[in-house]
N, C-alpha and C positions, 0 to 999 in steps of 0.2 A: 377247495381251490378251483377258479373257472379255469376250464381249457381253451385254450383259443382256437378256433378254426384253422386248421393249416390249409397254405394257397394253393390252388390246382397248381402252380408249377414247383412248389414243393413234394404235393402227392408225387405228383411224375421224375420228380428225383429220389425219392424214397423205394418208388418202386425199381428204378433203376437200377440202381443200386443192389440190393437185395437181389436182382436176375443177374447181376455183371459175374459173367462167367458161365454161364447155365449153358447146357450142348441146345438147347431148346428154344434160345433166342432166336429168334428169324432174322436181325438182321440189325446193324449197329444205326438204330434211330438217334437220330439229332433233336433234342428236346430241351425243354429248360428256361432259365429265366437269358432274356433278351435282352438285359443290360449288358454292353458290352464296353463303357469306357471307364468302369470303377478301376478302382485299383485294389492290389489285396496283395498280400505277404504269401509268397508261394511256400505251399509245403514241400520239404525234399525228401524224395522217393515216391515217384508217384505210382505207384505197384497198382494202389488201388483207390486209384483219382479219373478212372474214365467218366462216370456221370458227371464232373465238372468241366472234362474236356468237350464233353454234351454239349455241356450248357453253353459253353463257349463259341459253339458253332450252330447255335440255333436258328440264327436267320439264315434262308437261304443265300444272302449275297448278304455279308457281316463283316466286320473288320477283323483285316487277316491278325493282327497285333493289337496285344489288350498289355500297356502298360504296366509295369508291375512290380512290386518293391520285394526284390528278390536279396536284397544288400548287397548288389553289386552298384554302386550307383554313379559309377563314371562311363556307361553306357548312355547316351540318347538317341532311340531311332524314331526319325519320322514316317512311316506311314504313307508311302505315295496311293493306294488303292484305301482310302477311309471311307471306303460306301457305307460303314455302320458308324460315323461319328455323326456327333449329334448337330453338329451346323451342316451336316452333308454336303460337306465341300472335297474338293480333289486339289489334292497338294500335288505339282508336277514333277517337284524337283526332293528325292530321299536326304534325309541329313543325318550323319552317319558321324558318332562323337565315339571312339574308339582307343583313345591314347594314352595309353598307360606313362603314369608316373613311375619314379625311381628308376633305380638301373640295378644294373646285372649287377653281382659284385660285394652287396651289401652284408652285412649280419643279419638278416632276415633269409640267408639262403638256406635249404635245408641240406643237410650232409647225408649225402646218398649219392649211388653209381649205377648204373641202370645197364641192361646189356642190348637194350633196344638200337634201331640205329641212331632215330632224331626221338628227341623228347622237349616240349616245352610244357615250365608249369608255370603261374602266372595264379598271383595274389588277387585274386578279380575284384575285391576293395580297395587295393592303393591303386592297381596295373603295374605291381610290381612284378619282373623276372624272380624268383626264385630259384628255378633250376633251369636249365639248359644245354641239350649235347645234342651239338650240330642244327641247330633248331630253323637257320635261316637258307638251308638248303633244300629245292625243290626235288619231292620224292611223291611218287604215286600216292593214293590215296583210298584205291577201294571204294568200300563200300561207305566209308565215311562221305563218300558226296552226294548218299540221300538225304542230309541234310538238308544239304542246298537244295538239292529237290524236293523237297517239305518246303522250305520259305517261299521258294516260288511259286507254287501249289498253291499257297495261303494268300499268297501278295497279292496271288488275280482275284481273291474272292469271288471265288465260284460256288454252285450250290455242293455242298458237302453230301446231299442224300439223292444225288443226282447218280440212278446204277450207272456202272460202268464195262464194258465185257471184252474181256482179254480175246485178243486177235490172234495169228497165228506167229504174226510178225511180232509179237511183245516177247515171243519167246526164243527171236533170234539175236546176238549180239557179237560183241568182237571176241568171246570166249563161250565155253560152252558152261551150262552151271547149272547146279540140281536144282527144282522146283517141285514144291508139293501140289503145284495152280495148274490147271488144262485151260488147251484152248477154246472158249464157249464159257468159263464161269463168270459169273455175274454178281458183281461185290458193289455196295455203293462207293463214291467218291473217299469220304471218312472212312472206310473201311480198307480200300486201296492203301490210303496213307497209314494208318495201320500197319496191314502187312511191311509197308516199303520201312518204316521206321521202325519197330521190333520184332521181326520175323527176316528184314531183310532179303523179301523176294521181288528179287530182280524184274520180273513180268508185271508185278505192282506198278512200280516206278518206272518202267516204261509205257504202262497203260496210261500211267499219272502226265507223262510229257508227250502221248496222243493228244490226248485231249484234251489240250492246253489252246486258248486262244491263238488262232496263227498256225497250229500245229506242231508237230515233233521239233523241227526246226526252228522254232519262233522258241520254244520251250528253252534249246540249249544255247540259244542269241539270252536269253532272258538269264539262265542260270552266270556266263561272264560277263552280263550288265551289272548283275549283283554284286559278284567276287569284286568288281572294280570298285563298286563306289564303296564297298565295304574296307577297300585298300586294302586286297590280297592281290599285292604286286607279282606276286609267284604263282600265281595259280589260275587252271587253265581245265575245263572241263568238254569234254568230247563226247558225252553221253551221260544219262539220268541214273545211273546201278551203279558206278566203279568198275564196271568188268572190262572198260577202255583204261590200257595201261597209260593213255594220254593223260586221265586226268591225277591230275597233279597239284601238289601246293607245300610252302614249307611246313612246322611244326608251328612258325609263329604266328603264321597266314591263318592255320586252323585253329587257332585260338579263337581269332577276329571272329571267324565265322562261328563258332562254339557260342562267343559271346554275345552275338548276335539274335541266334537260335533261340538267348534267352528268352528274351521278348517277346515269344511265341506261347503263349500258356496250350497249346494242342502239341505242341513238338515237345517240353517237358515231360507232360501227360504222357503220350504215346511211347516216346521212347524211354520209360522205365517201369512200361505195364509187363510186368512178370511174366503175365498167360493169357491169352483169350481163347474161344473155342465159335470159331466164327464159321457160319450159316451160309453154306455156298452154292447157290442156283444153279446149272446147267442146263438148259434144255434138251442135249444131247447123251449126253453120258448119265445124267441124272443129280439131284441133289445131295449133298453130302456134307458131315462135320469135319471143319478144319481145323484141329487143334495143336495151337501155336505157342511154342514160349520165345522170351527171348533170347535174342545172340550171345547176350552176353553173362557170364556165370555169377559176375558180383552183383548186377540187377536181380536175378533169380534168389539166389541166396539171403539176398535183405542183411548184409551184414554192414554194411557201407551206408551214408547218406551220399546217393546219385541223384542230382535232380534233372541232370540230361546224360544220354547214353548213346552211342554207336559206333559197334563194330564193322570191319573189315578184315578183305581177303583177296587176293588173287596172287599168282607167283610172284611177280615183279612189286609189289607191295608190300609184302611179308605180312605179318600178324598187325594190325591193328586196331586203338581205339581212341576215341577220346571222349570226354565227360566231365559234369557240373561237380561239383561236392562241394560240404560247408562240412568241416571239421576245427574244433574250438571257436564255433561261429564265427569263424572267416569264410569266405567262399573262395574257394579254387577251382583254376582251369586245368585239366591234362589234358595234353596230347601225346600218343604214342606211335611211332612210325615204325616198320620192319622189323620188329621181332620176330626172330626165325622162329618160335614157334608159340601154341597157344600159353605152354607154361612160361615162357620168357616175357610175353605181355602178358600176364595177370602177375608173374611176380614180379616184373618190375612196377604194374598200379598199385599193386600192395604195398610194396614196401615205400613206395611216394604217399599213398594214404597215411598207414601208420607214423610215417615221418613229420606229416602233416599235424599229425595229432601230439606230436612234441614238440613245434617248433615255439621259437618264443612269438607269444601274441600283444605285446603291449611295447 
């Protein structure tokens, strides 16, 4: 049998691969193939899909959104920053198709009680409500709003391997909060976004809205330009971490934006990579490995199909999360608001999982 030659940007994902995770990488390279308007059927759980989130971000100024047949398909985002499409044109105005069919109420609801405060779940193939408790009331959000700082991150299409070096001010905010990061480490862009999306550190994602065209300030004008067009009428963002008990949104608001997120093939990626063990420069303190899992335990565990994941925390927020899944190949959205504690939100997504996975599908 002839073998066929495989392409240098194959080798270079091969090898990727085979290093993802190694304490001995130096540093999360941006590689891979430069097609960036195909479309492809997203796998769920992406534990161990960073060489495609690579690949995804291989041009230095690439399109932040790579459409994608995920099955949810009553989503359509336009793309205002399309520097990697292939007419290289610039769309001014975002088009944001969001509207969920059906109503609350139906025999497709799943029969469950949750002890969270707001919870919305939401059939992300019809846009149907499934479940609901308190869902249209505006409640803090936590760390749930690196999301949002992820889309805008992407949207500007900046170079992703562009180092970045944490200040001293990335490590002051409206709360005080543990960080494994000093001030002088030097992570690239991709890598930042990284931490901020499954690790969760706050000095990330404010490093991520420095260095944002315009600056700090332009960054969080840009994060409720988004929430608006995406028609989160309840939501209202004061800073890039959550550690601003301002920012805020309903359960149903953070759907929109969940579903959003989909369209992101690096925000999938990143926020349901298990562990990384990332290569951290200092010139002052010295070099060191930073070994990271993530926030959240059902990601870790691999027991669940999650194709997006993010956790939160702060007093006035209570416990929570929200995330992708596809159970009995349906796709669903959760959100979980204020559960008092971490057992109250992981058993109330379990028991909304499992539920899911009985409910009638036809």
């Amino acid at each position: 049998m002839k073998q066929l030659p495989l392409t240098k940007q194959q080798l270079i994902a091969a090898m990727i691969s085979l290093s993802l995770g190694s304490a001995a990488q130096a540093a999360l390279t941006i590689n891979g193939s430069a097609d960036t308007s195909s479309s492809a059927r997203m796998s769920w759980g992406g534990a161990d899909s960073l060489s495609e989130a690579r690949n995804i971000m291989y041009k230095s100024k690439g399109s932040a959104i790579k459409k994608v047949d995920s099955g949810n398909g009553t989503t359509s985002i336009t793309n205002a920053n399309s520097f990697g499409s292939s007419n290289n044109s610039y769309n001014s105005s975002n088009s944001y198709n969001t509207t969920y069919r059906g109503s609350f109420g139906s025999s497709n609801m799943i029969p469950i009680s949750t002890d969270s405060r707001s919870v919305a779940v939401i059939d992300a193939e019809t846009g149907e409500s499934i479940y609901e408790k308190d869902a249209d009331i505006a409640r803090p959000m936590a760390s749930i709003s690196k999301v949002m700082t992820a889309m805008v991150v992407l949207d500007a299409g900046l170079d992703m391997r562009e180092e970045l070096t944490l200040d001293p001010e990335d490590f002051v905010g409206p709360k005080r909060a543990s960080s494994n990061l000093k001030s002088g480490d030097r992570l690239n862009r991709a890598e930042m976004l990284l931490m901020a999306l499954m690790k969760s550190e706050n000095p990330a994602a404010k490093s991520l809205a420095r260095n944002y065209p315009g600056g700090y300030t332009a960054f969080i004008r840009a994060m409720n330009r988004k929430a608006q067009d995406l028609g989160m009428t309840t939501a209202f963002f004061g800073d890039p971490t959550g550690l601003d008990k301002r920012n805020v949104a309903s359960s149903n608001d953070l759907v929109k934006m969940v579903r959003a997120a989909g369209n992101y093939d690096v925000i999938r990626r990143f926020s349901t990579t298990k562990s990384y063990d990332f290569y951290v420069s200092n010139y002052s303190s010295g070099n060191r490995t930073y070994k990271a899992n993530n926030t959240s335990s059902l990601v870790r565990a691999g027991d669940y199909p999650i194709g997006i994941s993010k956790t939160g925390f702060i007093n006035e927020a209570g416990r929570c999360v929200v995330m992708e899944t596809r159970v009995n190949n349906r796709p669903a959205i959760i959100v979980i608001l204020g559960a008092n504690s971490s057992a109250t939100r992981w058993g109330d997504a379990k028991n909304i999982l499992n539920s899911l996975a009985t409910r009638r599908t036809v």
